[in-house]
mmCIF file as gemmi writes it, N, C-alpha and C atoms, coordinates in Angstrom:
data_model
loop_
_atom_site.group_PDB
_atom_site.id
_atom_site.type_symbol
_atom_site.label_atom_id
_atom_site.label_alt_id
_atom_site.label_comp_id
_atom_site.label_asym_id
_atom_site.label_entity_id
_atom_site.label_seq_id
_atom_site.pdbx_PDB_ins_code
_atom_site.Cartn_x
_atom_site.Cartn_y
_atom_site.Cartn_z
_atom_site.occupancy
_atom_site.B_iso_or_equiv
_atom_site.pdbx_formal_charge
_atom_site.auth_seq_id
_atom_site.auth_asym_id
_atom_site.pdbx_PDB_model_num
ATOM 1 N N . UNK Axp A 1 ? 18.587 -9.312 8.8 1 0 ? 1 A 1
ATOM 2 C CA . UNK Axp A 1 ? 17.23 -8.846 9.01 1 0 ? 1 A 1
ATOM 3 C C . UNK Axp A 1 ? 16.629 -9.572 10.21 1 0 ? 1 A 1
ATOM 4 N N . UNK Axp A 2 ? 15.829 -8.797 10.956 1 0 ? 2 A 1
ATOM 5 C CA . UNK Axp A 2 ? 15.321 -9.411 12.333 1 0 ? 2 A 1
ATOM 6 C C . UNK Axp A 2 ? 14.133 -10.315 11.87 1 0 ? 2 A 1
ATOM 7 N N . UNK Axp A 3 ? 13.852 -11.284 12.224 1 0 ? 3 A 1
ATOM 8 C CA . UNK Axp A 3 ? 13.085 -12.074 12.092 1 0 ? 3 A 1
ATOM 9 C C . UNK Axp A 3 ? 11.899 -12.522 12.912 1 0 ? 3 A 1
ATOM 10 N N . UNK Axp A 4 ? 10.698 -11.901 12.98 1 0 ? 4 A 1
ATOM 11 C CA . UNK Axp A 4 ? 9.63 -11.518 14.127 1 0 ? 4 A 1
ATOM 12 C C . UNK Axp A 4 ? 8.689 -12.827 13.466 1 0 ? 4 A 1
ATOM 13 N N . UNK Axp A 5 ? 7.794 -13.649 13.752 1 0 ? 5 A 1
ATOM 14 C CA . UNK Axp A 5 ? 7.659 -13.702 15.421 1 0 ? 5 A 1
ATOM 15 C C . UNK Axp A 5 ? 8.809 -14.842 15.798 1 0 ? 5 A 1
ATOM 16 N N . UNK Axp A 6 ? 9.15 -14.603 17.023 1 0 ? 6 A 1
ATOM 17 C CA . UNK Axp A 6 ? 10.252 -15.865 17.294 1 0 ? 6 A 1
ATOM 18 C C . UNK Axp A 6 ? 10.01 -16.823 16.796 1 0 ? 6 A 1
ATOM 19 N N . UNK Axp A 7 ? 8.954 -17.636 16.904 1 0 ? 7 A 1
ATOM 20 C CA . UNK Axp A 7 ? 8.499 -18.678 16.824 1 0 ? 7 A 1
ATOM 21 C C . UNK Axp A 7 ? 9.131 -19.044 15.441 1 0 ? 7 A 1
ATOM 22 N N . UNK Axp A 8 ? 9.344 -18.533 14.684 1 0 ? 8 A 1
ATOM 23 C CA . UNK Axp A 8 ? 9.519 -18.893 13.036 1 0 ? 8 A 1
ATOM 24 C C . UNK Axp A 8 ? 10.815 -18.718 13 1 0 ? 8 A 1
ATOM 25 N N . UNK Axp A 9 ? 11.652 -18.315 13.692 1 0 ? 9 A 1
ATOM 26 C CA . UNK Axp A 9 ? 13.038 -18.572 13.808 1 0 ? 9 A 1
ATOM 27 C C . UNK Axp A 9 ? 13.723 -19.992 13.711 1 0 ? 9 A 1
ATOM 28 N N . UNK Axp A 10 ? 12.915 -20.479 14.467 1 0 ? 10 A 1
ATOM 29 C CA . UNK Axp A 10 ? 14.149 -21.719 14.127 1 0 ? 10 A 1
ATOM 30 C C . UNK Axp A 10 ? 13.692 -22.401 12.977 1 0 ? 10 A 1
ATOM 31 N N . UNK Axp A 11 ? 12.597 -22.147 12.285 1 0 ? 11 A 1
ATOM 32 C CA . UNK Axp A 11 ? 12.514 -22.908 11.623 1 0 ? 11 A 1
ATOM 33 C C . UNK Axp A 11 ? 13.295 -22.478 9.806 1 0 ? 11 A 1
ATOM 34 N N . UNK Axp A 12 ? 13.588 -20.976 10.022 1 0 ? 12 A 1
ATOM 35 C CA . UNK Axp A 12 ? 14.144 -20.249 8.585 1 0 ? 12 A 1
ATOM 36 C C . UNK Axp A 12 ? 15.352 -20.618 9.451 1 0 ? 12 A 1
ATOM 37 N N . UNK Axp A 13 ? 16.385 -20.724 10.299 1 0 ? 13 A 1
ATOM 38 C CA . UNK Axp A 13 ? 17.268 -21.555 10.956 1 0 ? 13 A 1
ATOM 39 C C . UNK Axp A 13 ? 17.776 -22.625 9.759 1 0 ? 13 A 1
ATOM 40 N N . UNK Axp A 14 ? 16.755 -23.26 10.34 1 0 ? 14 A 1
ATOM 41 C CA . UNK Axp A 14 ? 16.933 -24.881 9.63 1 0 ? 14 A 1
ATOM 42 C C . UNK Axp A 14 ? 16.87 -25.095 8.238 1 0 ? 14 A 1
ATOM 43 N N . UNK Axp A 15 ? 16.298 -23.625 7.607 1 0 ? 15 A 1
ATOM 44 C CA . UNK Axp A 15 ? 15.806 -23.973 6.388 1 0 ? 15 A 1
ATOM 45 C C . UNK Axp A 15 ? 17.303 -23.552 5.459 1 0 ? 15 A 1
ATOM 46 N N . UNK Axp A 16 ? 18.041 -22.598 6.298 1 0 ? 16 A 1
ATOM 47 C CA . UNK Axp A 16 ? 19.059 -21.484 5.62 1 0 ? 16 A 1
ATOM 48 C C . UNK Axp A 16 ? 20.23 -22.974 6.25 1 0 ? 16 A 1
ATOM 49 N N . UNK Axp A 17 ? 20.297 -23.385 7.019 1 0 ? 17 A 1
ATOM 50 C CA . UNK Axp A 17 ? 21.327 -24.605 7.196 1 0 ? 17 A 1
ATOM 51 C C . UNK Axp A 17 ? 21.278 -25.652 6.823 1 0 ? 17 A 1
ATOM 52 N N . UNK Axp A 18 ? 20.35 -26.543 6.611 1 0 ? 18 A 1
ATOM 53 C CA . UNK Axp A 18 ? 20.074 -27.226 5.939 1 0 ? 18 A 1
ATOM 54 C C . UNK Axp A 18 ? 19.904 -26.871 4.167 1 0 ? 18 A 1
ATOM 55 N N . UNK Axp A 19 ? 19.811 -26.012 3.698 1 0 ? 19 A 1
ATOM 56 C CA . UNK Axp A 19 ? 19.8 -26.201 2.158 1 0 ? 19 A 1
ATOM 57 C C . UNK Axp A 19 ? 19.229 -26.82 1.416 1 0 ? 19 A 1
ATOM 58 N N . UNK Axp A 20 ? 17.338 -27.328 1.853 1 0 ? 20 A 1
ATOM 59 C CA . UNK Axp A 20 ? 16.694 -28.517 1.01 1 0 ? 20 A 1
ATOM 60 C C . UNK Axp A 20 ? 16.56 -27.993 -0.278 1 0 ? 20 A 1
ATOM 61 N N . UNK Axp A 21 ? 16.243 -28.351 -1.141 1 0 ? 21 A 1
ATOM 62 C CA . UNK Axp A 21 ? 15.686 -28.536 -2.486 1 0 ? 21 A 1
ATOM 63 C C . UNK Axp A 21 ? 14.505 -28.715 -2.256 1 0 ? 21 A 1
ATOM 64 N N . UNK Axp A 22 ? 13.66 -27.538 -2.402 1 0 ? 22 A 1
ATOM 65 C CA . UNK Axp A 22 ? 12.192 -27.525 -2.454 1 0 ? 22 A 1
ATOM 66 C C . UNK Axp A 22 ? 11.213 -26.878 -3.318 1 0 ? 22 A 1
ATOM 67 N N . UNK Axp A 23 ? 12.131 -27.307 -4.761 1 0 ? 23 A 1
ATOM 68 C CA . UNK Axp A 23 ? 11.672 -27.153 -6.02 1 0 ? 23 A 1
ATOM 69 C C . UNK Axp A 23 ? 10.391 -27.448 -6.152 1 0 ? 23 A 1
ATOM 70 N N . UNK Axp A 24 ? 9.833 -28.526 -5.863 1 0 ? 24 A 1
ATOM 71 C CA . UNK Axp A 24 ? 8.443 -29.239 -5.787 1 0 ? 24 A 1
ATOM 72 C C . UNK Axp A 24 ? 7.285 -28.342 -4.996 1 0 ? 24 A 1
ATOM 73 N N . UNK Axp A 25 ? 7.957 -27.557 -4.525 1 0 ? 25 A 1
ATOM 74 C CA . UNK Axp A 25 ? 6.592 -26.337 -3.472 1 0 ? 25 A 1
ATOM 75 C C . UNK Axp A 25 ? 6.568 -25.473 -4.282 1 0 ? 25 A 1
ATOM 76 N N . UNK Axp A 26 ? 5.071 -25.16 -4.237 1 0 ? 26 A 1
ATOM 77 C CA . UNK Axp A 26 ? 4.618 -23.956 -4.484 1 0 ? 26 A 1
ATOM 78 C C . UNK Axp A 26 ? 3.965 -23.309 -3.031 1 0 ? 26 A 1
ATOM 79 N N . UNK Axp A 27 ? 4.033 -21.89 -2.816 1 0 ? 27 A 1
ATOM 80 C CA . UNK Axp A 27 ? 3.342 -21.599 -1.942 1 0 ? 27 A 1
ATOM 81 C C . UNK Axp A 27 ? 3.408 -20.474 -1.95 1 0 ? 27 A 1
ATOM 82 N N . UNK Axp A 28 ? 2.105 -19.926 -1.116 1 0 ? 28 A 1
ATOM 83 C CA . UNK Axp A 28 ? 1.284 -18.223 -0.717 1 0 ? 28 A 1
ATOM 84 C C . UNK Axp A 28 ? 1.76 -18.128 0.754 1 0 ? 28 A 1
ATOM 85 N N . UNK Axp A 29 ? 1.851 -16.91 0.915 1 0 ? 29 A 1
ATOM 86 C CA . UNK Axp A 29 ? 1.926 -16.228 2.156 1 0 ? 29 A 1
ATOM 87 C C . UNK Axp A 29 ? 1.773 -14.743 2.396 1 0 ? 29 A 1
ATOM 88 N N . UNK Axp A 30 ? 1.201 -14.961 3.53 1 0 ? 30 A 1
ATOM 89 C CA . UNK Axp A 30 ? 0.494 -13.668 4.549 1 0 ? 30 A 1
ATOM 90 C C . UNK Axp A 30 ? 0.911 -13.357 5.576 1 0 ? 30 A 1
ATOM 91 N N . UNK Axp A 31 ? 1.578 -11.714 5.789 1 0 ? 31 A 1
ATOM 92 C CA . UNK Axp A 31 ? 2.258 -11.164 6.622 1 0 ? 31 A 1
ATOM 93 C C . UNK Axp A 31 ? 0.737 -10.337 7.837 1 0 ? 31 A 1
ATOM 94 N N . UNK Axp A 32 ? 1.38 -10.908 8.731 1 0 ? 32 A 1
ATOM 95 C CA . UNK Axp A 32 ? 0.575 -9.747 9.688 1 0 ? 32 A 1
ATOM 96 C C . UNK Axp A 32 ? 1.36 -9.163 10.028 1 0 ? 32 A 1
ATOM 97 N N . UNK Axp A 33 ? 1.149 -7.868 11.087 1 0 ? 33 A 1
ATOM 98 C CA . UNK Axp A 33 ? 1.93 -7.155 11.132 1 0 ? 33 A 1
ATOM 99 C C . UNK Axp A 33 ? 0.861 -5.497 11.793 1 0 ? 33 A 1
ATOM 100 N N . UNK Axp A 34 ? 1.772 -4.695 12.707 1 0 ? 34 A 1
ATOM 101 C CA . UNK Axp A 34 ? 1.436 -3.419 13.092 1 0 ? 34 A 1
ATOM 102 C C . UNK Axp A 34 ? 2.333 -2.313 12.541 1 0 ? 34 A 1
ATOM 103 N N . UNK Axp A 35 ? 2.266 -1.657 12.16 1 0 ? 35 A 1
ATOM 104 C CA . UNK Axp A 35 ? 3.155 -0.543 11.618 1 0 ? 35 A 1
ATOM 105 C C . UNK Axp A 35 ? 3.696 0.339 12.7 1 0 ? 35 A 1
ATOM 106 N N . UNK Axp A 36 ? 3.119 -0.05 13.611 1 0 ? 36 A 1
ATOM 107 C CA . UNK Axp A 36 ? 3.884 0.833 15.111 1 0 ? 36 A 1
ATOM 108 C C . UNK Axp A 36 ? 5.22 0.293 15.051 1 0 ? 36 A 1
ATOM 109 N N . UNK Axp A 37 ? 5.275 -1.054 14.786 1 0 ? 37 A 1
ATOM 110 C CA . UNK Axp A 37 ? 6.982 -1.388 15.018 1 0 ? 37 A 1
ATOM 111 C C . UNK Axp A 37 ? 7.288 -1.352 13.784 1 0 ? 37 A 1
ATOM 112 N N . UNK Axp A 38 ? 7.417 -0.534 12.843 1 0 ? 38 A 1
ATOM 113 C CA . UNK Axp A 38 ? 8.156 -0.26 11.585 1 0 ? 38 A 1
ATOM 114 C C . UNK Axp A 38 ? 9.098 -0.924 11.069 1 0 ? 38 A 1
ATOM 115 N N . UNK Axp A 39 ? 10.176 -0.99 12.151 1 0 ? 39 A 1
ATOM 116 C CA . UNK Axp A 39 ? 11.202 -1.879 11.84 1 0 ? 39 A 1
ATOM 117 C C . UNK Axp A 39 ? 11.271 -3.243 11.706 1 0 ? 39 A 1
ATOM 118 N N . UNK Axp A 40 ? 9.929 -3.741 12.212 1 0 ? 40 A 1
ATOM 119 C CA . UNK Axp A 40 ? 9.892 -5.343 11.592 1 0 ? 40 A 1
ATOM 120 C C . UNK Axp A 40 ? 8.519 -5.884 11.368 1 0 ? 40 A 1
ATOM 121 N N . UNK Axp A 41 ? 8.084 -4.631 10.814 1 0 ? 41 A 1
ATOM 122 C CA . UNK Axp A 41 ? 6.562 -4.78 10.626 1 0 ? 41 A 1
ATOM 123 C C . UNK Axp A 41 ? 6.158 -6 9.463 1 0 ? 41 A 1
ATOM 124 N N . UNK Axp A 42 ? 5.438 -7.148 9.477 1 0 ? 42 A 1
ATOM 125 C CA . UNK Axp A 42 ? 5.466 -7.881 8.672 1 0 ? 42 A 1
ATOM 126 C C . UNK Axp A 42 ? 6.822 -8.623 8.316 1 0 ? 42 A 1
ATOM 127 N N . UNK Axp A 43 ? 7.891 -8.379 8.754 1 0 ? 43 A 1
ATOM 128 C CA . UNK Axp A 43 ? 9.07 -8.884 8.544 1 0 ? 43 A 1
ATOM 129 C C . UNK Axp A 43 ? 9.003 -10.197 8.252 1 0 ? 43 A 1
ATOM 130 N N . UNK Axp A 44 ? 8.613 -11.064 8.982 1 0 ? 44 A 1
ATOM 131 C CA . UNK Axp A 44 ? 8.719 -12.53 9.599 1 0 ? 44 A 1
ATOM 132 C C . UNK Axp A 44 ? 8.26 -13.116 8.174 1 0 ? 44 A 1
ATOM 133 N N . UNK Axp A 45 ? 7.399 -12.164 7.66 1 0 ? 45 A 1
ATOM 134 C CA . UNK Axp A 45 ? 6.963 -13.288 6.353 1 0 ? 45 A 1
ATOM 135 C C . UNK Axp A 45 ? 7.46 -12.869 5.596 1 0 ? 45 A 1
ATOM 136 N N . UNK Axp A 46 ? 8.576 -12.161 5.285 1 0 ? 46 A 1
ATOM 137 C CA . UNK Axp A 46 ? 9.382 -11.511 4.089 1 0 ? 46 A 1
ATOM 138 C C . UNK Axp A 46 ? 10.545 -12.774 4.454 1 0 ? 46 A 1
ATOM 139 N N . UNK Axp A 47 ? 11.298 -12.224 5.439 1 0 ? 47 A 1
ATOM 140 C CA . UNK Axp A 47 ? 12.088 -13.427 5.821 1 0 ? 47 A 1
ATOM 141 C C . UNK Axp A 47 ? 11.86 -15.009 5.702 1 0 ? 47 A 1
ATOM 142 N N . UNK Axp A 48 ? 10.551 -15.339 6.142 1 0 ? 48 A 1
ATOM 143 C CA . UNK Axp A 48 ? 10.309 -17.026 5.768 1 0 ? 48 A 1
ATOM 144 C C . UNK Axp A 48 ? 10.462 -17.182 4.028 1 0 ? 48 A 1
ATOM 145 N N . UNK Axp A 49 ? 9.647 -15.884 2.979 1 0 ? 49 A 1
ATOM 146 C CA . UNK Axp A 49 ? 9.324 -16.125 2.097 1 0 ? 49 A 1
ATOM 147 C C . UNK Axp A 49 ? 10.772 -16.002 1.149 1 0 ? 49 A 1
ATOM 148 N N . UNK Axp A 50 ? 11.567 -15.316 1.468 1 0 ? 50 A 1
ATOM 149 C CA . UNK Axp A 50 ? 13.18 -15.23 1.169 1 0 ? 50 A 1
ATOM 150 C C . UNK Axp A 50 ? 13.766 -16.978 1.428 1 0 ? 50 A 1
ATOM 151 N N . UNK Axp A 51 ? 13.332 -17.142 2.154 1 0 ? 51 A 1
ATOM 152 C CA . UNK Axp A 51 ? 14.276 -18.588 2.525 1 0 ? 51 A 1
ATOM 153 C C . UNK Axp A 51 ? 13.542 -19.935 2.264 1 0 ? 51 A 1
ATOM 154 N N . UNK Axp A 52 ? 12.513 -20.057 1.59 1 0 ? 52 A 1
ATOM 155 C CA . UNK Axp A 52 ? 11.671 -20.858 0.81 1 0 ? 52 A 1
ATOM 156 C C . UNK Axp A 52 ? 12.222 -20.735 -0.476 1 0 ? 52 A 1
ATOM 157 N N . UNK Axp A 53 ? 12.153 -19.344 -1.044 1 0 ? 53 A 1
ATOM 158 C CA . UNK Axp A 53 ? 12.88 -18.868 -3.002 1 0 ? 53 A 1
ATOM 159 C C . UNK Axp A 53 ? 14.381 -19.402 -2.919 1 0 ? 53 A 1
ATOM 160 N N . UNK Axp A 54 ? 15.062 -19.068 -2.034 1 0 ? 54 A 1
ATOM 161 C CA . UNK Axp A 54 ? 16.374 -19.622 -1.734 1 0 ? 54 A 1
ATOM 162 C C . UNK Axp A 54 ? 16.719 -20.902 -2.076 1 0 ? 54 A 1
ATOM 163 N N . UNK Axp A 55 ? 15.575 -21.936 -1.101 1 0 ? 55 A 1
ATOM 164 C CA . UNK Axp A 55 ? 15.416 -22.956 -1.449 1 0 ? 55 A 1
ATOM 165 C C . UNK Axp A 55 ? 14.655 -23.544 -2.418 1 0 ? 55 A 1
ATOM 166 N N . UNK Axp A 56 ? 14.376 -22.784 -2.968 1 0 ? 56 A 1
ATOM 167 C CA . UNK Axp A 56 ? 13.637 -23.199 -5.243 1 0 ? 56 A 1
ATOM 168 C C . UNK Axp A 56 ? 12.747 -23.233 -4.851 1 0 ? 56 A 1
ATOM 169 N N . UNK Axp A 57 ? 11.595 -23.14 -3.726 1 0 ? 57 A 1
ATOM 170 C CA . UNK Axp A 57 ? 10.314 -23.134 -3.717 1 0 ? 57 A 1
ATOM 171 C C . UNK Axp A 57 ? 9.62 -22 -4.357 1 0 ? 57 A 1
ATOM 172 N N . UNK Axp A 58 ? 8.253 -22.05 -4.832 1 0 ? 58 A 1
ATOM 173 C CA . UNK Axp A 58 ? 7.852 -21.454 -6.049 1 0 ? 58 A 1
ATOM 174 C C . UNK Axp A 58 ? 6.98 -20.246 -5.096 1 0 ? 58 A 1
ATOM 175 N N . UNK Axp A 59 ? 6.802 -18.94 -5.285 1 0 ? 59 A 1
ATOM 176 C CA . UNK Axp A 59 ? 5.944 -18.288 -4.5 1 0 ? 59 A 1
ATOM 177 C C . UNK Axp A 59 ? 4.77 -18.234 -5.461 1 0 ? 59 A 1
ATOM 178 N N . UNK Axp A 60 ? 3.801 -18.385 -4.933 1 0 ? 60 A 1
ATOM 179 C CA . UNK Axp A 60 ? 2.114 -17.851 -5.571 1 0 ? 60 A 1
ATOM 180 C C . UNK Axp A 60 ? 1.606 -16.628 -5.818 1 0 ? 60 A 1
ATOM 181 N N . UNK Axp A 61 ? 2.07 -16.098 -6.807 1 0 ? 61 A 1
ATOM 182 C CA . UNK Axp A 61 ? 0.961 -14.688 -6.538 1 0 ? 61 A 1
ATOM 183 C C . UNK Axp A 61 ? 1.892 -13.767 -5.66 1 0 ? 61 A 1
ATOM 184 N N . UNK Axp A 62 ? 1.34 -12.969 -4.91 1 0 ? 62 A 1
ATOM 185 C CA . UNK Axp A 62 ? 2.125 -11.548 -4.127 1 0 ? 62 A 1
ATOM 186 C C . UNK Axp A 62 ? 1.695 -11.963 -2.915 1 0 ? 62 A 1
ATOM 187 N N . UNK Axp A 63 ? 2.991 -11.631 -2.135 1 0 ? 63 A 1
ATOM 188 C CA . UNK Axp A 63 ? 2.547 -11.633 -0.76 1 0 ? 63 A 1
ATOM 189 C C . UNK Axp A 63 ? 1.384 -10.68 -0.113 1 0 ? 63 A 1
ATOM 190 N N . UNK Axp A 64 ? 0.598 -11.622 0.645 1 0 ? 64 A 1
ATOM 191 C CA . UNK Axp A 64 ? -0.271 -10.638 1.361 1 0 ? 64 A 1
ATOM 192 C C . UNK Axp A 64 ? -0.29 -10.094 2.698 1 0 ? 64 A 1
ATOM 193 N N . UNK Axp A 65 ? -0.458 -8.942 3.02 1 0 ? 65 A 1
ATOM 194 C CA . UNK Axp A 65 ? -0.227 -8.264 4.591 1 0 ? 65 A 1
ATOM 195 C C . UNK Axp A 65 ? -1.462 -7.701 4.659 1 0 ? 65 A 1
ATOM 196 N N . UNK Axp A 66 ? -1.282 -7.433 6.36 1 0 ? 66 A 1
ATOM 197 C CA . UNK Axp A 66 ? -2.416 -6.676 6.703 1 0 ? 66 A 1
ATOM 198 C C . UNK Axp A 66 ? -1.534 -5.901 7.86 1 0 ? 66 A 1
ATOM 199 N N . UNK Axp A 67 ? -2.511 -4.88 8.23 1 0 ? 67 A 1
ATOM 200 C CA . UNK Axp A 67 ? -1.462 -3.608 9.255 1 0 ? 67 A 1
ATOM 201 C C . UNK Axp A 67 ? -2.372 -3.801 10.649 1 0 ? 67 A 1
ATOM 202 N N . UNK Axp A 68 ? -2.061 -4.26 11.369 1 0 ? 68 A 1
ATOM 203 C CA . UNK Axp A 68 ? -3.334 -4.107 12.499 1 0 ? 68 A 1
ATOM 204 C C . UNK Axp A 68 ? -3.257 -3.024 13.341 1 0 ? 68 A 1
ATOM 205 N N . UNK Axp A 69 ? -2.734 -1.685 12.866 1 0 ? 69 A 1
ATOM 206 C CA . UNK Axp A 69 ? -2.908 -0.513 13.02 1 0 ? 69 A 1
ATOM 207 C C . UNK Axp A 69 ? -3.844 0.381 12.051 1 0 ? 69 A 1
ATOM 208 N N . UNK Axp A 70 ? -3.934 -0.715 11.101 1 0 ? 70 A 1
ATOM 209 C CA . UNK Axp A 70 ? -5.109 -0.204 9.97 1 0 ? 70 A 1
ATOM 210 C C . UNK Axp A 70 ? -6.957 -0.379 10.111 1 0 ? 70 A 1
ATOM 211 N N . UNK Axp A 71 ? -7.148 0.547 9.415 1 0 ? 71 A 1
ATOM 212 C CA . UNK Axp A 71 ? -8.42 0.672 9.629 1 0 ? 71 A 1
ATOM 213 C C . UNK Axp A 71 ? -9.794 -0.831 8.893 1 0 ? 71 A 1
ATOM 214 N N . UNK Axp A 72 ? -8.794 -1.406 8.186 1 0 ? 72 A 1
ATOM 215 C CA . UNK Axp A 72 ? -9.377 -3.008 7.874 1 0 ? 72 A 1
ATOM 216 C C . UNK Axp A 72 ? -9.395 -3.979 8.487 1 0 ? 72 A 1
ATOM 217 N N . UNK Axp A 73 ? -10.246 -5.421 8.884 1 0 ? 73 A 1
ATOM 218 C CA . UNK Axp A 73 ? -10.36 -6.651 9.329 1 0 ? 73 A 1
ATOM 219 C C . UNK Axp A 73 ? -9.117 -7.157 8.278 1 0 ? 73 A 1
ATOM 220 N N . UNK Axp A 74 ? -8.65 -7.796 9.309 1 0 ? 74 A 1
ATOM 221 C CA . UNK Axp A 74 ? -7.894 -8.932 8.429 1 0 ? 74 A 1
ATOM 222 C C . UNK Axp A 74 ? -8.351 -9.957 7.781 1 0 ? 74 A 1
ATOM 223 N N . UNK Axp A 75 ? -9.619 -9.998 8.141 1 0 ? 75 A 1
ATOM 224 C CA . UNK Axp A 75 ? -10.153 -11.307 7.26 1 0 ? 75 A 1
ATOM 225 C C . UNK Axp A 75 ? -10.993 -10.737 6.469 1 0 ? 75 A 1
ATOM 226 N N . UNK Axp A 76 ? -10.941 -9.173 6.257 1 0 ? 76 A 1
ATOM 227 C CA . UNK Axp A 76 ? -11.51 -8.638 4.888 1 0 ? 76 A 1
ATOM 228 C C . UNK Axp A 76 ? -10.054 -8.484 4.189 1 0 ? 76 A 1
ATOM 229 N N . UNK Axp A 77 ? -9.429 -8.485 4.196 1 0 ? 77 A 1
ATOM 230 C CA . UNK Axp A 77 ? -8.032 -8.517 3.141 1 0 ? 77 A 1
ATOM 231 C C . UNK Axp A 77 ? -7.738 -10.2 3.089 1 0 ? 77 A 1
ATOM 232 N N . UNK Axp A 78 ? -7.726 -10.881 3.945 1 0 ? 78 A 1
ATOM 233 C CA . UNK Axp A 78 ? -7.235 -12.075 3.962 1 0 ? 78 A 1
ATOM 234 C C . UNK Axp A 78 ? -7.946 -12.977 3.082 1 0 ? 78 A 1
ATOM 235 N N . UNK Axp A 79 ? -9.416 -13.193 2.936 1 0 ? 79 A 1
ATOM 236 C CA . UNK Axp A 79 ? -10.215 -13.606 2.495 1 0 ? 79 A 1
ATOM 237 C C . UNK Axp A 79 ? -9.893 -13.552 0.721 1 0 ? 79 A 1
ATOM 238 N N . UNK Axp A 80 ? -9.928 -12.512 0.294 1 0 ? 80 A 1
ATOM 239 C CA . UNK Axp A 80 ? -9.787 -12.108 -0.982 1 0 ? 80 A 1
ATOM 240 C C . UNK Axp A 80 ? -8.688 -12.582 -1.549 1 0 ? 80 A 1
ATOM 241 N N . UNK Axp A 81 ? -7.662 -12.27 -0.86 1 0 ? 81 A 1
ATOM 242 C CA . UNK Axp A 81 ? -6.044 -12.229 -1.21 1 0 ? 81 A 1
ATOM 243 C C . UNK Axp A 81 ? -6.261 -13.954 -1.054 1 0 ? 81 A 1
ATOM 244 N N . UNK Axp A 82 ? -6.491 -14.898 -0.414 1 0 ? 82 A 1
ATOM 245 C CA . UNK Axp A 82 ? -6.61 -16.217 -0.325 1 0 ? 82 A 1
ATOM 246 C C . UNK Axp A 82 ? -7.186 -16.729 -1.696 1 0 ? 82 A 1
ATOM 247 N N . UNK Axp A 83 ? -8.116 -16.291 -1.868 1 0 ? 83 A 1
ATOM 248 C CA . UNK Axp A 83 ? -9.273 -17.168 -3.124 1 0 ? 83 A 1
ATOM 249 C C . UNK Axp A 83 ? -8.152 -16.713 -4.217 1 0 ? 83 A 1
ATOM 250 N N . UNK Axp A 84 ? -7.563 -15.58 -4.841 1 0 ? 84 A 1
ATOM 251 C CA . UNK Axp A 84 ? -6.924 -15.289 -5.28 1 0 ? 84 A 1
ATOM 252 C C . UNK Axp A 84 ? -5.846 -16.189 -5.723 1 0 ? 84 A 1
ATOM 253 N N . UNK Axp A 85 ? -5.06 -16.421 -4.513 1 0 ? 85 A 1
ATOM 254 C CA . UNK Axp A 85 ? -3.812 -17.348 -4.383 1 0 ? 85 A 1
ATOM 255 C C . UNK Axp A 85 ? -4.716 -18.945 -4.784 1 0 ? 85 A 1
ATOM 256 N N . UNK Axp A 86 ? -5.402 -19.093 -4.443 1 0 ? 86 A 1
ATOM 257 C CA . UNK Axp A 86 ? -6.143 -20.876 -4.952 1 0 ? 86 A 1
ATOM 258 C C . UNK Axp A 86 ? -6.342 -20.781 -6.175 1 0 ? 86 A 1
ATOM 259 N N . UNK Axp A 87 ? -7.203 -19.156 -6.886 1 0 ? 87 A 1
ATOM 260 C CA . UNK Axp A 87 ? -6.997 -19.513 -8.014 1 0 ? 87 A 1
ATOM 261 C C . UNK Axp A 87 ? -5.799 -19.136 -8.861 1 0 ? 87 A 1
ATOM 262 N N . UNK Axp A 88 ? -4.823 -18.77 -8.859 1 0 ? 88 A 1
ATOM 263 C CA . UNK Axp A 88 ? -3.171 -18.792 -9.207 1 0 ? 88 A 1
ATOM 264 C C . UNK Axp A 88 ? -2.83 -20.695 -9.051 1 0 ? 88 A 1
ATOM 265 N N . UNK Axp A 89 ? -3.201 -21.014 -7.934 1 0 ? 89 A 1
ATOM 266 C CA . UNK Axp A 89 ? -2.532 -22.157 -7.856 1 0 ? 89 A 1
ATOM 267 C C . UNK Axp A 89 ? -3.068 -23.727 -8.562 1 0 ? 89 A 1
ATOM 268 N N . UNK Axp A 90 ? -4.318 -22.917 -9.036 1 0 ? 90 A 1
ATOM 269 C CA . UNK Axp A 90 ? -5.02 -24.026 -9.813 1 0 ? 90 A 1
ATOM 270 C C . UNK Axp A 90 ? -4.626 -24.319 -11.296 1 0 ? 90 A 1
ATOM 271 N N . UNK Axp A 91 ? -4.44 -22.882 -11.73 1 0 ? 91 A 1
ATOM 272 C CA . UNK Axp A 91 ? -4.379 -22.3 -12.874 1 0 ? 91 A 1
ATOM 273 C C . UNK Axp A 91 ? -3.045 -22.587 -12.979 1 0 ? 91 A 1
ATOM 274 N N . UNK Axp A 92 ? -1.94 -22.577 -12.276 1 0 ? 92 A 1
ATOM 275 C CA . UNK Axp A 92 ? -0.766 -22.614 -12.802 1 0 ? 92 A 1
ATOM 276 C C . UNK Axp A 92 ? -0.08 -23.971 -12.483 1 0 ? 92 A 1
């Protein structure tokens, strides 16, 4: 799977070669993303969030995206989907 934005490449790299044990994490994540490029729309955070579970880290709640071909602010989806994930992470 292609892995967009570069920038986060080396670091699911390191994470898939190295092999930590990162049982002790919990964590949320948020895909941005345009649906014009279909093929790796939001990708980058499917891919990071694959190679965190890999490594036993715990995911929070559902991943959140936004389409910036869509007719919403991202920080009207982001906002919500955040408080959300704090309270999952309090609670659990």
């Amino acid at each position: 799977m292609i892995c967009k934005p570069p920038p986060a490449i080396p670091f699911v790299d390191k994470l898939r070669a190295t092999e930590p044990d990162l049982s002790a994490l919990r964590f949320a994540i948020f895909g941005l993303g345009d649906t014009v490029y279909e093929e790796t729309f939001a990708n980058g955070s499917i891919v990071l969030m694959e190679a965190l579970i890999r490594a036993k880290a715990t995911v929070i709640g559902e991943r959140g995206i936004h389409d910036a071909s869509g007719l919403t602010d991202a920080i009207d989806i982001a906002l919500p989907w955040a408080k959300d994930r704090l309270s999952e992470a309090k609670t659990g």
